[in-house]
N, C-alpha and C positions, 0 to 999 in steps of 0.2 A: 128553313132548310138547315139539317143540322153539318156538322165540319168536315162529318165524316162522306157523305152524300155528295156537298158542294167539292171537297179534294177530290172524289171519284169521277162525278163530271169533266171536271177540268181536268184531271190528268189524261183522261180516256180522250178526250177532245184532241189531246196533247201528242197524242200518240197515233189517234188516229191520220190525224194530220201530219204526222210524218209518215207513217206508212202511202198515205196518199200520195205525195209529193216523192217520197224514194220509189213508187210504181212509173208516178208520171214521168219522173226524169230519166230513170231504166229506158220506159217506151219510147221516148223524143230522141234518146240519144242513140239509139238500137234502130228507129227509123229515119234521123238523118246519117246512118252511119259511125257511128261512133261509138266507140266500149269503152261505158262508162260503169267501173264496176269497183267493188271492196271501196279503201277511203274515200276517193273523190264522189264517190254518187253517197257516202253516209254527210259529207260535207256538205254539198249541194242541197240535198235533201233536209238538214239541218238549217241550213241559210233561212230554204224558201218557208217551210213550214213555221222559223220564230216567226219570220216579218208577217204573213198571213194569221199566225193565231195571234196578234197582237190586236189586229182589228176584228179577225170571226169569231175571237173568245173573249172580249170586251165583258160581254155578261155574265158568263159563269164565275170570271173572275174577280166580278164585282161581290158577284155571290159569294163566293169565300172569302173576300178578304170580310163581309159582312158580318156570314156565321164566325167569324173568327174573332171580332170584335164583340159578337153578342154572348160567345162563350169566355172571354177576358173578362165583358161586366159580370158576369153570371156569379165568377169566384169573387 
């Protein structure tokens, strides 16, 4: 996989995963009541998505940190 591919994965993982987590926490807090909106929901939404891509993106960023070492030997 070449660096360019393996950064793409992961950052797209990266992002997605926040988008997800700033939907889900919008919904939770808008259906227990609560307006959670502008810094505190980019906050929150930050939190949850590092600690979760830390373990659902284990591999892609194995993968990079791979291709990254395979294009250091390459020079």
């Amino acid at each position: 996989m070449t660096v360019r591919r393996a950064a793409f994965v992961y950052t797209g993982g990266r992002f997605l995963l926040f988008l997800l987590f700033a939907t889900l926490s919008w919904s939770v807090a808008g259906l227990l009541g609560y307006q959670l909106n502008g810094f505190p929901l980019l906050i929150v939404a930050l939190l949850l998505s590092s600690v979760a891509g830390y373990f659902l993106l284990a591999v892609p960023r194995e993968q990079l940190a791979t291709a990254i070492a395979a294009q250091r030997e390459g020079r």
